[in-house]
PDB file of N, CA, C and O in Angstrom:
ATOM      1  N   UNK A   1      13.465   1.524 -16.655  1.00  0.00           N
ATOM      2  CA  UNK A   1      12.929   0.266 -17.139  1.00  0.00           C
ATOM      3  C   UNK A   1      11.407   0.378 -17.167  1.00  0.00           C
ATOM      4  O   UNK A   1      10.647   0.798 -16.294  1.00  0.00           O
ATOM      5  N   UNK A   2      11.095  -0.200 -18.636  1.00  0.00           N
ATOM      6  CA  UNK A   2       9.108  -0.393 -18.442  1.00  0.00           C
ATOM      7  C   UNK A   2       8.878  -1.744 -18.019  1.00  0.00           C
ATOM      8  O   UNK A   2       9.521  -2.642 -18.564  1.00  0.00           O
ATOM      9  N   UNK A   3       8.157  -1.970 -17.239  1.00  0.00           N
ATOM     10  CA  UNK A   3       7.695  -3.024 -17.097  1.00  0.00           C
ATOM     11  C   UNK A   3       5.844  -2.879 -17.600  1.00  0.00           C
ATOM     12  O   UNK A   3       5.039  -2.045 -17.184  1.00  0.00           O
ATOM     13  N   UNK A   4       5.604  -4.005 -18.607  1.00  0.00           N
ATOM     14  CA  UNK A   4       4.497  -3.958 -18.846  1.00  0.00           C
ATOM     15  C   UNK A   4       3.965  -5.520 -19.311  1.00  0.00           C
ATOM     16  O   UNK A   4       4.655  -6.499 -19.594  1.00  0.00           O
ATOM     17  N   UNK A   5       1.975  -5.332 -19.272  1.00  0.00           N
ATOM     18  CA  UNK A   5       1.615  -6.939 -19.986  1.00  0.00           C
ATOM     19  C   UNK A   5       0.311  -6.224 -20.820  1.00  0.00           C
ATOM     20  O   UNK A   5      -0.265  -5.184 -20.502  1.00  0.00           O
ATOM     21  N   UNK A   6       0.079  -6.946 -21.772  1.00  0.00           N
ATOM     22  CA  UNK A   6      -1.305  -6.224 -22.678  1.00  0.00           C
ATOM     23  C   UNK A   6      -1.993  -7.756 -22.506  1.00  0.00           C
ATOM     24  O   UNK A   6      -1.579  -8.899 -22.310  1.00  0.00           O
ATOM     25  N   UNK A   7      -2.783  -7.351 -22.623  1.00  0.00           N
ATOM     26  CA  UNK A   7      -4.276  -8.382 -22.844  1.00  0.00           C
ATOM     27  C   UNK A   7      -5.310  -7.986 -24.429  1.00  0.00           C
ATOM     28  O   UNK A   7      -6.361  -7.370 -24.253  1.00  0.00           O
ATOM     29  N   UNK A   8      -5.066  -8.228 -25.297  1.00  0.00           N
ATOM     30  CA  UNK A   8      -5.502  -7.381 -26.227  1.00  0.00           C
ATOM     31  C   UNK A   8      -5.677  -6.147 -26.660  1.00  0.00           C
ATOM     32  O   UNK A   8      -6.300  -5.986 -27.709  1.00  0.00           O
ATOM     33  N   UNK A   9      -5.256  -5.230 -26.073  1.00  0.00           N
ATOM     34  CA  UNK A   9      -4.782  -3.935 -26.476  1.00  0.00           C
ATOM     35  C   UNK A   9      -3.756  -4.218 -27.980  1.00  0.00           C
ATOM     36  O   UNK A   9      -3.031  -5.161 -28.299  1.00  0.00           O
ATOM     37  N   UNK A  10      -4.101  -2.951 -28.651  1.00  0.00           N
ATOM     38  CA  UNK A  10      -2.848  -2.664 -30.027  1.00  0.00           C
ATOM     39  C   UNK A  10      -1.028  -2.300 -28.894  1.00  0.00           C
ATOM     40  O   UNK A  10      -0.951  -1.869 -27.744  1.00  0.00           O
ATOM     41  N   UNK A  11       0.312  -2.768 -30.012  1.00  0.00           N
ATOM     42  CA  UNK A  11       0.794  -3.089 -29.280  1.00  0.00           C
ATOM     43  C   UNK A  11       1.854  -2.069 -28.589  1.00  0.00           C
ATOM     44  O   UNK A  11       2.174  -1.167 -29.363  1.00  0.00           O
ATOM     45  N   UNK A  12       2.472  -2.004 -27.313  1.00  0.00           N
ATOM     46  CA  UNK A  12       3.084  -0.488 -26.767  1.00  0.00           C
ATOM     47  C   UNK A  12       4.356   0.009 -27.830  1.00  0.00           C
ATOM     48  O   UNK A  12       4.992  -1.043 -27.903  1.00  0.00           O
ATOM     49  N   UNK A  13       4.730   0.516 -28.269  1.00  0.00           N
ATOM     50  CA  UNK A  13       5.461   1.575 -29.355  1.00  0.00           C
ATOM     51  C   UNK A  13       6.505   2.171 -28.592  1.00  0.00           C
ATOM     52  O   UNK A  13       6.129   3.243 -28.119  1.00  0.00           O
ATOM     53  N   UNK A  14       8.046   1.781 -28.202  1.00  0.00           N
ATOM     54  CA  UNK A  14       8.796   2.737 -27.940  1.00  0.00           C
ATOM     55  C   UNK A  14       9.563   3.398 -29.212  1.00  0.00           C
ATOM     56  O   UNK A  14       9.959   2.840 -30.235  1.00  0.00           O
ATOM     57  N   UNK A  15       9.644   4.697 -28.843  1.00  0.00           N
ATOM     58  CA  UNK A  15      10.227   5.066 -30.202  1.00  0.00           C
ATOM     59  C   UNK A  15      11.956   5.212 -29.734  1.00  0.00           C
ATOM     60  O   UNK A  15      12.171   5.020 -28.537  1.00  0.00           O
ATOM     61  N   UNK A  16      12.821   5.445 -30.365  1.00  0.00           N
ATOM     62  CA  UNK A  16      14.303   4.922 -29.868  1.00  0.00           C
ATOM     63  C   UNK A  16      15.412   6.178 -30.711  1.00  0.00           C
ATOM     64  O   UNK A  16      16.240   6.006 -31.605  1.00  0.00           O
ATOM     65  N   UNK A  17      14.984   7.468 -29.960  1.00  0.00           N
ATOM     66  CA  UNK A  17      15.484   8.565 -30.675  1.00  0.00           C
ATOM     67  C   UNK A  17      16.835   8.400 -31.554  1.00  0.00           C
ATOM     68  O   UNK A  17      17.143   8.755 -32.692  1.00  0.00           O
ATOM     69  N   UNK A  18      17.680   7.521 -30.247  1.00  0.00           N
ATOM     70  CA  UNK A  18      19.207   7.903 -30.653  1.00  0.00           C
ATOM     71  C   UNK A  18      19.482   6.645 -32.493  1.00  0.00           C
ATOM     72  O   UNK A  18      20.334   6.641 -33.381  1.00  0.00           O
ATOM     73  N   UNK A  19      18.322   5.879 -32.238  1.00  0.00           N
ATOM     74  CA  UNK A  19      18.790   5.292 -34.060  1.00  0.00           C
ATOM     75  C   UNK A  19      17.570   5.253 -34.215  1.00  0.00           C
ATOM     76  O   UNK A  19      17.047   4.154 -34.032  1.00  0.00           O
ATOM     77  N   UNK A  20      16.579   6.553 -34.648  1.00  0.00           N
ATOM     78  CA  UNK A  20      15.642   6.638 -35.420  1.00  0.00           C
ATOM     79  C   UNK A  20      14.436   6.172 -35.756  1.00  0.00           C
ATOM     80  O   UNK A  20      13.688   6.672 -36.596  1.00  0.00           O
ATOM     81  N   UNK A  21      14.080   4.458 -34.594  1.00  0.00           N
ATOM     82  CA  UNK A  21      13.582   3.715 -35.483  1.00  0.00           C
ATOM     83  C   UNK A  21      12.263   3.595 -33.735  1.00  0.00           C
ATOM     84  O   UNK A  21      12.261   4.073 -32.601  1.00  0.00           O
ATOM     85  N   UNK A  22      11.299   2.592 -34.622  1.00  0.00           N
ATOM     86  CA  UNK A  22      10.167   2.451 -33.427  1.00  0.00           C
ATOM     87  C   UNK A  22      10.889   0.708 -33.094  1.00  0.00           C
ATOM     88  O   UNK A  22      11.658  -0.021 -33.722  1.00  0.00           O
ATOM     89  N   UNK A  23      10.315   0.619 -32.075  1.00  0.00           N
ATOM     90  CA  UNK A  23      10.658  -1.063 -31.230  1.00  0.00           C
ATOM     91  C   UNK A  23       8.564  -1.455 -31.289  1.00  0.00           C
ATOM     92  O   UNK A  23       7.548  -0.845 -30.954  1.00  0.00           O
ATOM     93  N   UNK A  24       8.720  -2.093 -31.588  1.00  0.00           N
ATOM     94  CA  UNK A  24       6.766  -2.763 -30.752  1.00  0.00           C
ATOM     95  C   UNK A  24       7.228  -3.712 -30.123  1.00  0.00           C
ATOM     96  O   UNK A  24       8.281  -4.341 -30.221  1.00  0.00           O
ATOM     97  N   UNK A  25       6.090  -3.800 -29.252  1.00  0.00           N
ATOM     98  CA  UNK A  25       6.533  -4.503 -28.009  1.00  0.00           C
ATOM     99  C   UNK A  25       5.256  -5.234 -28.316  1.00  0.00           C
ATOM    100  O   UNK A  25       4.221  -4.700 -28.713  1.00  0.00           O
ATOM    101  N   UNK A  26       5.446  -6.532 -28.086  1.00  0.00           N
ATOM    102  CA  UNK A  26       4.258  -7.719 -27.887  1.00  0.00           C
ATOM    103  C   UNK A  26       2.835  -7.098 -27.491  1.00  0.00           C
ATOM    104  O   UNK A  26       2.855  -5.989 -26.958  1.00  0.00           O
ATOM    105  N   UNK A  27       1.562  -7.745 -27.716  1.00  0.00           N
ATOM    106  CA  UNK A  27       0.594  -7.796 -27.329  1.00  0.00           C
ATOM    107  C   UNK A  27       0.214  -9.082 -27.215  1.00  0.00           C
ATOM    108  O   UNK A  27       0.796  -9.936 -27.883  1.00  0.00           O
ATOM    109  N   UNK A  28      -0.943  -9.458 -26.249  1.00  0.00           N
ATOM    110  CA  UNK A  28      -1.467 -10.445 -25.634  1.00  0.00           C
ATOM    111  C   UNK A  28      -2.792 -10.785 -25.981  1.00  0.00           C
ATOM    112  O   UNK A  28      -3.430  -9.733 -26.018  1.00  0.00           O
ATOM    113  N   UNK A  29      -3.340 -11.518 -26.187  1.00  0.00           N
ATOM    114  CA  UNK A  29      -4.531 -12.740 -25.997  1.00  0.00           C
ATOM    115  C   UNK A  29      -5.907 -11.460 -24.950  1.00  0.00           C
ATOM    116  O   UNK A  29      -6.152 -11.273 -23.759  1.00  0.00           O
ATOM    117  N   UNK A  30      -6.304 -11.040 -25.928  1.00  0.00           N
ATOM    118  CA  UNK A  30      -7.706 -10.366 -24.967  1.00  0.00           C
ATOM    119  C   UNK A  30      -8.515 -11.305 -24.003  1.00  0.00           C
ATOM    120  O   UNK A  30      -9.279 -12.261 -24.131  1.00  0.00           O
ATOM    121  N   UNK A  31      -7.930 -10.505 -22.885  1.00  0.00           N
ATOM    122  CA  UNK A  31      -8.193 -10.916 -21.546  1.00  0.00           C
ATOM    123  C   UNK A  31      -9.833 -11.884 -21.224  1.00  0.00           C
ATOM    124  O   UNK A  31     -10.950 -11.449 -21.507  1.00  0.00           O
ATOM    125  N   UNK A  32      -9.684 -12.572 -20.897  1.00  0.00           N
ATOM    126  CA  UNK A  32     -10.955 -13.496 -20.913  1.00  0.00           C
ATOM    127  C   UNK A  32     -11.419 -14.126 -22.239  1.00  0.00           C
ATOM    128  O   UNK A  32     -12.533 -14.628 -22.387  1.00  0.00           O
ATOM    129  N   UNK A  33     -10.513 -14.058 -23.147  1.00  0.00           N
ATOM    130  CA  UNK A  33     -10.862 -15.075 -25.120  1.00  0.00           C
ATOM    131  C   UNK A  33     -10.378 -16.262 -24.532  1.00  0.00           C
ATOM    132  O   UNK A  33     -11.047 -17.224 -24.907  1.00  0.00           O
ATOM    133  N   UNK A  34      -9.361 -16.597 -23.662  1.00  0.00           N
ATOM    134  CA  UNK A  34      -9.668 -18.112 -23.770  1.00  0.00           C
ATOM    135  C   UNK A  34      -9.395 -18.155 -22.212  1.00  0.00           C
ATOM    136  O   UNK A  34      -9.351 -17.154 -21.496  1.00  0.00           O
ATOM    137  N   UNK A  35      -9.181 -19.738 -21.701  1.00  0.00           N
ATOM    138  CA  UNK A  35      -9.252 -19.849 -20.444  1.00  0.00           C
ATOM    139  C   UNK A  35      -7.809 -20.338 -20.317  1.00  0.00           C
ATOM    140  O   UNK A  35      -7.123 -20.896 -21.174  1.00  0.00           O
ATOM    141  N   UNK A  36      -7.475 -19.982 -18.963  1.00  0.00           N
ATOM    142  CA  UNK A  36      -6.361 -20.498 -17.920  1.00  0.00           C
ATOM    143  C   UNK A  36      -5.200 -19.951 -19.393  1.00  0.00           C
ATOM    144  O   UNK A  36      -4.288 -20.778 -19.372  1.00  0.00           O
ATOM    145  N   UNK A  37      -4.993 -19.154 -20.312  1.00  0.00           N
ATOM    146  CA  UNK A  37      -3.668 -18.284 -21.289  1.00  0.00           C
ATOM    147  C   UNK A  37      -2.699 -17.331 -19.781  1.00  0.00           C
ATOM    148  O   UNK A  37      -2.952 -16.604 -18.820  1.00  0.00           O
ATOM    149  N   UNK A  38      -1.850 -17.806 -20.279  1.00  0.00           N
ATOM    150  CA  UNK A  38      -1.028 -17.560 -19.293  1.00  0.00           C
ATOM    151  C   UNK A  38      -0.416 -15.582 -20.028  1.00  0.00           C
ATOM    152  O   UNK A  38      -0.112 -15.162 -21.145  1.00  0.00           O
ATOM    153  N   UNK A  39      -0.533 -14.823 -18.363  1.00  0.00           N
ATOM    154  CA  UNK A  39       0.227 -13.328 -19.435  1.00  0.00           C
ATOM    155  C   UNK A  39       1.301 -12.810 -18.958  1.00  0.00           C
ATOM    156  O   UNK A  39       1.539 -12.791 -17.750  1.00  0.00           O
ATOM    157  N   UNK A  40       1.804 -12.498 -19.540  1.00  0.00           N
ATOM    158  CA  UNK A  40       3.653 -12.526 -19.016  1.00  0.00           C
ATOM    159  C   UNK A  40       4.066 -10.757 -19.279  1.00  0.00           C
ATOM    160  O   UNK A  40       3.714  -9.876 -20.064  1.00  0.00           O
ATOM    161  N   UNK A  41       4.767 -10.852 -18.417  1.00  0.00           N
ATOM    162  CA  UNK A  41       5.383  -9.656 -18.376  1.00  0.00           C
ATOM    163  C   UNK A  41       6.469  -9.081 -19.214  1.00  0.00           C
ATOM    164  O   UNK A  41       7.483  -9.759 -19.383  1.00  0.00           O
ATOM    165  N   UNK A  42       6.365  -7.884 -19.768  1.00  0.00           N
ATOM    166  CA  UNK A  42       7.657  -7.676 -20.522  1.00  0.00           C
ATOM    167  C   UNK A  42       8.667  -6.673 -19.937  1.00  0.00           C
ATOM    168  O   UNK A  42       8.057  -5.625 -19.724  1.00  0.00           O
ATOM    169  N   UNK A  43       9.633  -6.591 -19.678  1.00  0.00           N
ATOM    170  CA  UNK A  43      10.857  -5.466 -19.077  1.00  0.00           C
ATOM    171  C   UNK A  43      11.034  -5.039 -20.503  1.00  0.00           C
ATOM    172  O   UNK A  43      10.924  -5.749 -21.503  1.00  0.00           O
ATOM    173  N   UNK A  44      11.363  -3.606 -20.426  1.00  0.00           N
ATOM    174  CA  UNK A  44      11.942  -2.933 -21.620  1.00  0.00           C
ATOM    175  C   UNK A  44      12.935  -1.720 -21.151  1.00  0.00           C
ATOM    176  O   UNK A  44      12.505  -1.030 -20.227  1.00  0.00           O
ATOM    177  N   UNK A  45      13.979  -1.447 -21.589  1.00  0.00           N
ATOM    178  CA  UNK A  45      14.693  -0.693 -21.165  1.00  0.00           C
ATOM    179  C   UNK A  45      15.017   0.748 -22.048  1.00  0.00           C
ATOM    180  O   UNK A  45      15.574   0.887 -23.137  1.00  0.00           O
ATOM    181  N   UNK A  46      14.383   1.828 -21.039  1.00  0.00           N
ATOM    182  CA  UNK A  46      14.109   2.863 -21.978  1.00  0.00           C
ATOM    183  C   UNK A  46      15.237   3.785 -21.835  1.00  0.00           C
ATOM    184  O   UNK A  46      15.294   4.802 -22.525  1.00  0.00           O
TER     185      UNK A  46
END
């Protein structure tokens, strides 16, 4: 399992051999652009 959170970063890329294809995974609100944005965690199962 990934556990991950972005804050404006471009967004994490699993690629998913067994059917060929890429997954993107969310990105977030660059860290300090606004106030009290809540950042959440994502589980991904690799």
């Amino acid at each position: 399992m990934l556990h991950l959170t972005a804050a404006g970063m471009p967004p994490a890329l699993v690629w998913r051999a067994a059917t060929g294809t890429v997954e993107t995974i969310r990105r977030g609100v660059p860290l300090g652009a606004l106030e009290s944005i809540p950042y959440r965690e994502v589980a991904v199962a690799l």
